[in-house]
DRENMI-691821 format. One record per residue (C-alpha): z, x, y; residue number from 0; residue in three letters; chain. Coordinates in steps of 0.25 Angstrom, whole numbers. Each point is the difference from the previous one (the first is absolute). Layout:
BEGIN
    pz    px    py seq type mol
     Z     X     Y NUM  Ala   A
...
This chain:
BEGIN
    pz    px    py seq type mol
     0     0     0   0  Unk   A
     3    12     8   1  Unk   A
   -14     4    -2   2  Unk   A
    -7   -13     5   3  Unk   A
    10    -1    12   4  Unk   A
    -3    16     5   5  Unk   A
   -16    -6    -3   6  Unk   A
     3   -12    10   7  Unk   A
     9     6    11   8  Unk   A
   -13    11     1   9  Unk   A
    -9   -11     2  10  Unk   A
     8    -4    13  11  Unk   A
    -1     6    13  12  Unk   A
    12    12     0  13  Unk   A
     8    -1    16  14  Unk   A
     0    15     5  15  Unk   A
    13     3    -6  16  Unk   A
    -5    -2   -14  17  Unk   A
     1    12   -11  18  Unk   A
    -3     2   -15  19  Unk   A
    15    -7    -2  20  Unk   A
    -4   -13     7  21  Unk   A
     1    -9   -12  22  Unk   A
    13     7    -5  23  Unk   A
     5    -3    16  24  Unk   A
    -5   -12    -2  25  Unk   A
     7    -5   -13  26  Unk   A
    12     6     5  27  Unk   A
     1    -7    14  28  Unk   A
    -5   -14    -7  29  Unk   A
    10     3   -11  30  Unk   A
    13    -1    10  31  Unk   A
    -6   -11     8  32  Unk   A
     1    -8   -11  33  Unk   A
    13     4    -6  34  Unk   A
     5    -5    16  35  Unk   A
    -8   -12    -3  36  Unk   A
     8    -3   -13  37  Unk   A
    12     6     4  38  Unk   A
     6   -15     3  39  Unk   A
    -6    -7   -13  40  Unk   A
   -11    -5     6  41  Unk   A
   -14     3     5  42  Unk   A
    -6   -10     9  43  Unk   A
   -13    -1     7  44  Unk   A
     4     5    12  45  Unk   A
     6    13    -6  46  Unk   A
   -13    -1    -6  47  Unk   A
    -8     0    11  48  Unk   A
     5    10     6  49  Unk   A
     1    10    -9  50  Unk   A
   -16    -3    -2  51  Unk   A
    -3    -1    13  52  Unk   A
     7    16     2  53  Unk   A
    -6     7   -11  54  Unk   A
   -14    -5     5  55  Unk   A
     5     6    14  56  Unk   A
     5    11    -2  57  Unk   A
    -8     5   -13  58  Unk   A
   -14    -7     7  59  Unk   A
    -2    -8   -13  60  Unk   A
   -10   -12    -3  61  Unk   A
     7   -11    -8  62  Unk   A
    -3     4   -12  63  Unk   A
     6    13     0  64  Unk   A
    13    -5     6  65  Unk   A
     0   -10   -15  66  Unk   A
    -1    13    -8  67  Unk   A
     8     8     7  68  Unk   A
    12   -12     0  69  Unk   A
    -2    -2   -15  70  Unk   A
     0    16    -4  71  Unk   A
    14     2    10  72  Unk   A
     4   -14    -7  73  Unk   A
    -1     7   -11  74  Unk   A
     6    15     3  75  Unk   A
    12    -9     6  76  Unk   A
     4    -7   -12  77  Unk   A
    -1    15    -6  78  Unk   A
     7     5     7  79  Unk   A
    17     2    -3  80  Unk   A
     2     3    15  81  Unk   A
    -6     2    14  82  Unk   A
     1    17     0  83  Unk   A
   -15     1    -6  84  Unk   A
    -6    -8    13  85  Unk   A
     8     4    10  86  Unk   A
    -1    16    -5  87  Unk   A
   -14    -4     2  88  Unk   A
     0    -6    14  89  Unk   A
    12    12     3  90  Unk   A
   -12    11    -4  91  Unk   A
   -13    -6     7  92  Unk   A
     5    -7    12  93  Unk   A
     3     6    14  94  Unk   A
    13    -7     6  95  Unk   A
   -11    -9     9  96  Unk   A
    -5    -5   -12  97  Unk   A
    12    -3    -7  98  Unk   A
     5    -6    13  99  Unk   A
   -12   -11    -2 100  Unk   A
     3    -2   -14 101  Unk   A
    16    -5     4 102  Unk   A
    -6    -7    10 103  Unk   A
   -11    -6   -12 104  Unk   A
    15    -1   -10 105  Unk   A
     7    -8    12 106  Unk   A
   -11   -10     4 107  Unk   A
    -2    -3   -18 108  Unk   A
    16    -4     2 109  Unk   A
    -1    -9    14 110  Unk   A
   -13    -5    -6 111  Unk   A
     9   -11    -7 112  Unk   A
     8    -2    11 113  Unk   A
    13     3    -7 114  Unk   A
     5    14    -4 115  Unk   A
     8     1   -12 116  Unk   A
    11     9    -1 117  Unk   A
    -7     7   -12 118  Unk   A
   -13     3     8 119  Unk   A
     8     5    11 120  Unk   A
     6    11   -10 121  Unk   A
   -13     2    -6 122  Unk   A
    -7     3    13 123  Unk   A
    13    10     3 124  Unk   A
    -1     7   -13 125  Unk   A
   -15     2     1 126  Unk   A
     2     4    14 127  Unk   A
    11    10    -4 128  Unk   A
    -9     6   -10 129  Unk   A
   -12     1     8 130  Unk   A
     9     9    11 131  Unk   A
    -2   -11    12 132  Unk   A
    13    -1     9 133  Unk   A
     7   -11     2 134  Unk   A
    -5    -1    14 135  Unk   A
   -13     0    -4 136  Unk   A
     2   -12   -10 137  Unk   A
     4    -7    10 138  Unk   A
   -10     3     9 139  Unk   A
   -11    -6   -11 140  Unk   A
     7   -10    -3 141  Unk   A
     0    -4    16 142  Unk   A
   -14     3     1 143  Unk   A
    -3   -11   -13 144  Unk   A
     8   -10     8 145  Unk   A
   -10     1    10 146  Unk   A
């Protein structure tokens, strides 16, 4: 599967920050967004929505891609016994602008609800802690997703 998403995220126009590890960037950063989604026991469209909506954004990816690239992190997430092998991942490859945006991506998949749940609020802490972002600047992201 692996091989067929690395196929169809190279048919996809690559943003100017893109390098041989964009799929593996890709899964990863996919891959905690959703465990944020499910973090509260449920998943709902609007957590949905706006999980598609920034993977398209931020990884300039057609419909089709985002699908695939949602199913295979569904995937690596239910495989996964903890967090440690996505956030190494995000830790190694993003600059702390970038992983700034992704809180910011974490807290809006949260509000996206309109409820936050005391587990999804330590979730995005814990994830947080392991990617090395300050606590000032969670709270700036999470600002910044309130709009």
């Amino acid at each position: 599967m692996l091989d067929s998403l690395k196929r169809l995220l190279a048919r996809t126009p690559a943003t100017s920050s893109a390098s041989p590890k964009a799929p593996e960037i890709q899964v990863a950063a996919a891959a905690l967004l959703l465990e944020l989604a499910h973090a509260d026991g449920e998943f709902s469209t609007e957590e949905q929505a706006h999980i598609r909506a920034a993977l398209a954004r931020h990884f300039a990816l057609d419909d089709e891609a985002v699908t695939a690239l949602l199913a295979y992190a569904e995937e690596a997430r239910q495989g996964s016994i903890d967090h440690f092998a996505f956030t190494r991942t995000v830790a190694a490859q993003y600059d702390a602008g970038q992983k700034l945006v992704l809180a910011e991506v974490m807290w809006g998949v949260i509000l996206a609800d309109g409820t936050v749940a005391e587990h999804e609020a330590y979730l995005i802490r814990k994830i947080s802690n392991l990617l090395d972002l300050a606590p000032g600047y969670l709270a700036e992201a999470k600002a910044r997703a309130r709009g």
